[in-house]
KEFI-392916 format. One line per 10 residues: their letters; for each residue x, y, z of N, C-alpha, C. Coordinates in Angstrom, 3 decimals, padded with zeros to 6 digits. Atoms other than C-alpha are relative to their C-alpha. Example, Ala and Ser with C-alpha at 12.3 -4.5 7.8 and 13.67 -1.06 7.14 Angstrom:
<pts>
AS) 000.890 -001.190 000.000 012.300 -004.500 007.800 000.900 001.200 000.000 | -000.820 -001.190 -000.060 013.670 -001.060 007.140 -000.770 001.090 000.730
</pts>
This chain:
<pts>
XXXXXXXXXX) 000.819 -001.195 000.000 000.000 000.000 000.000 000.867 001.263 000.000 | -001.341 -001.140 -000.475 002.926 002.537 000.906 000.595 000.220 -001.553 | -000.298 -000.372 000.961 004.489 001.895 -002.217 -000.867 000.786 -001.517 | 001.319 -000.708 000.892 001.250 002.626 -004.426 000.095 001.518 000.165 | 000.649 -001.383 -000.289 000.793 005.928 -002.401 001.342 000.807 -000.396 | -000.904 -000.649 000.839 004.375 006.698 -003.350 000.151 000.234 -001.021 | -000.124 000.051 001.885 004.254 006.025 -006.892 -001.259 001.711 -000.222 | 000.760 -000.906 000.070 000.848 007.843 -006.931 000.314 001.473 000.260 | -000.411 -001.020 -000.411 002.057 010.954 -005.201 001.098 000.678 -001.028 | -001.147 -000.212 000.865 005.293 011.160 -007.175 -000.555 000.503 -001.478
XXXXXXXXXX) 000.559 -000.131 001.839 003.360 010.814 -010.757 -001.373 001.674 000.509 | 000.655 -000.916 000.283 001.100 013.881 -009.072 000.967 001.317 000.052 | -000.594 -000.963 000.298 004.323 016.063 -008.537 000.249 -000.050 -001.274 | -000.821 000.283 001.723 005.916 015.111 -011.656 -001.013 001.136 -000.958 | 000.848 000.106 000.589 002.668 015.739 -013.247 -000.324 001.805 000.833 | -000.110 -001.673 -000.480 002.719 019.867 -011.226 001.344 000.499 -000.416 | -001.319 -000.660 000.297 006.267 020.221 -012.194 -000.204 000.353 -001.664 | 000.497 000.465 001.712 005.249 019.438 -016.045 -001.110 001.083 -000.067 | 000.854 -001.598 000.248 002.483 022.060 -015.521 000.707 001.179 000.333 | -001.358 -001.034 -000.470 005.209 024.504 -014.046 000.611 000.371 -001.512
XXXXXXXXXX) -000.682 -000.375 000.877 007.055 024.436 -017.419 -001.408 000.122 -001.630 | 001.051 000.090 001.255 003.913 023.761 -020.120 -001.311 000.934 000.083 | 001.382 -000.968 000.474 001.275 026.524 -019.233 000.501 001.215 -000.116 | -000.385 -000.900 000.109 001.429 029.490 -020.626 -000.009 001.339 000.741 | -000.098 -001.122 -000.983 000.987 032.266 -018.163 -000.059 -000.239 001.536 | -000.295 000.246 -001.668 001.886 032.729 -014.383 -001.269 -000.649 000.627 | 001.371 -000.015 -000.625 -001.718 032.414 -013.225 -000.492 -002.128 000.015 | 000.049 001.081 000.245 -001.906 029.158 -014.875 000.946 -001.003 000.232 | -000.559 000.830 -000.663 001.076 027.693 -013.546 000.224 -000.190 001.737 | 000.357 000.259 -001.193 000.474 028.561 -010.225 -001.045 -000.800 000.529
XXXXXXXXXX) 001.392 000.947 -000.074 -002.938 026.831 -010.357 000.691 -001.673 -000.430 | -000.911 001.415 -000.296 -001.247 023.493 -011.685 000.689 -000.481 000.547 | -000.787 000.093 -001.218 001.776 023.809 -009.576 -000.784 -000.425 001.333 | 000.552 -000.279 -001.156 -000.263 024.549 -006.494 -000.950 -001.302 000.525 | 000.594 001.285 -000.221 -002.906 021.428 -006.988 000.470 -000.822 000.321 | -000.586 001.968 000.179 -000.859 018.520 -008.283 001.213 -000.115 001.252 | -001.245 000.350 -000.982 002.164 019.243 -005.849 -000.546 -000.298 001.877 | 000.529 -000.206 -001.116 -000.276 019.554 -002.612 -000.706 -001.628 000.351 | 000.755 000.843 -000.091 -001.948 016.594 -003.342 000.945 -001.395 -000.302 | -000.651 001.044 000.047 001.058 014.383 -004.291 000.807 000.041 001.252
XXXXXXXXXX) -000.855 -000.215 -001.398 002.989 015.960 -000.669 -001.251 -000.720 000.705 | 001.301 001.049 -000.514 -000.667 014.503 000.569 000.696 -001.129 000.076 | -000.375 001.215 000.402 -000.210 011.263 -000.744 001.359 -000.606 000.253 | -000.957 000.313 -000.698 003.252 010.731 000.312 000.700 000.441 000.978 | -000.246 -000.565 -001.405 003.193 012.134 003.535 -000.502 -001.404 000.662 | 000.999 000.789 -000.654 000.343 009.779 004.280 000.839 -001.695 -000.286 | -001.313 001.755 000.252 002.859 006.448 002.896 000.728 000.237 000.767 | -001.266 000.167 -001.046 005.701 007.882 005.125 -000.757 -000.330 001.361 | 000.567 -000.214 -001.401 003.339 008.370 007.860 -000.033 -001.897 000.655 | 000.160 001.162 -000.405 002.161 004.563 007.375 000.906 -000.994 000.250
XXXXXXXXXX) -001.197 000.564 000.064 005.570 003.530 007.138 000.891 -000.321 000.920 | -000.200 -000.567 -000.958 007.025 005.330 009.844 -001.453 -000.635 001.432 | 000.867 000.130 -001.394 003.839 004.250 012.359 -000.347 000.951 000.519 | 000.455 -001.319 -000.856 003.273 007.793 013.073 -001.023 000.534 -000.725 | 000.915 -000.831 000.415 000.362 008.798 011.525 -000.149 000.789 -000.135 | 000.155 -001.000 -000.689 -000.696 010.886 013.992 000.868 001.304 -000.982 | -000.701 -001.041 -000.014 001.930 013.236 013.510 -000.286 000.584 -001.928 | 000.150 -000.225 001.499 001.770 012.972 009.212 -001.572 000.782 000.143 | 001.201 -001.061 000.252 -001.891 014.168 009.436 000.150 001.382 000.918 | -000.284 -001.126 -000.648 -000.695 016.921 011.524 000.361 001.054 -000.456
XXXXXXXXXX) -000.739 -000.811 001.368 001.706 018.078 008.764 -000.912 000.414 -000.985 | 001.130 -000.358 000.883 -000.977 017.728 006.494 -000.699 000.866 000.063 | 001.095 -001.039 -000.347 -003.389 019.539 008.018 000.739 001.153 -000.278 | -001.027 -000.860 000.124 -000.734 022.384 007.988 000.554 000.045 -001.431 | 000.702 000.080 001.784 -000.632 021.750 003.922 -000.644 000.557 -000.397 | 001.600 -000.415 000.525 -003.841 022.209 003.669 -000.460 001.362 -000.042 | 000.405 -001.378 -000.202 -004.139 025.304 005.060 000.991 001.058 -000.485 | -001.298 -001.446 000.431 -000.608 027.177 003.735 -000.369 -000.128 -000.875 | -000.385 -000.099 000.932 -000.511 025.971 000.554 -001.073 000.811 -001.149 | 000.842 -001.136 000.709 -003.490 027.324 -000.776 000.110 001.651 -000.161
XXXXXXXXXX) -000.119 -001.479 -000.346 -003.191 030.283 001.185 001.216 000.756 -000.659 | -001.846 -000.563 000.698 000.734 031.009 -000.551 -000.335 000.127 -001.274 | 000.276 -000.115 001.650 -000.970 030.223 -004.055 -000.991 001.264 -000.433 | 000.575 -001.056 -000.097 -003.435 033.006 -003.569 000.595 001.227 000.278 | -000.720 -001.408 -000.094 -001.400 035.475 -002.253 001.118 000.380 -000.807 | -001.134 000.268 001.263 001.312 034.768 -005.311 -000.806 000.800 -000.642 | 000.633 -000.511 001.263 -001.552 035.597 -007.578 -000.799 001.192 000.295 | 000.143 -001.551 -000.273 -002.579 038.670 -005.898 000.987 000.899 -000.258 | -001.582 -001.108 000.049 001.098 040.259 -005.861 -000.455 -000.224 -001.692 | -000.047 000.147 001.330 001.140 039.304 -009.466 -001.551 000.845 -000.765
XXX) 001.481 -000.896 000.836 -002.600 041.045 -010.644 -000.029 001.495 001.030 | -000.484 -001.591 -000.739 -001.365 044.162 -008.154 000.617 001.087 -001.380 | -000.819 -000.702 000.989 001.166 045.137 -010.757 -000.370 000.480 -001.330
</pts>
């Protein structure tokens, strides 16, 4: 199971880094970036976690994910529609 959630995770950065270089304007790579990389640090947080035996602590991190990373992708694309 661990290894699945690694693979999975991995193919969703990969797959935000690849939107990082292939969309054409900032707005739009912050929005791909910002998804696929949040949701593959998800996904292999939650394999180390099960790996490791600490759960606990991985959904802790997570939770703390959840709530920056959005919040950093929004305030990127505010500075950027300021100017």
């Amino acid at each position: 199971m661990m290894e699945i959630l690694f693979f999975v995770g991995s193919l969703f950065v990969g797959a935000g880094c690849l939107g990082l270089v292939r969309m054409p304007d900032l707005l739009t790579r912050i929005h791909a970036t910002g998804l696929a990389t949040t949701i593959g640090f998800a996904l292999c947080l939650v394999a180390s976690g099960l790996a490791l035996d600490s759960i606990s602590l991985s959904l802790l991190i997570l939770f703390f994910v959840f709530l920056t990373s959005p919040l950093m992708s929004h305030l990127l694309a505010a500075s950027t529609r300021s100017e």
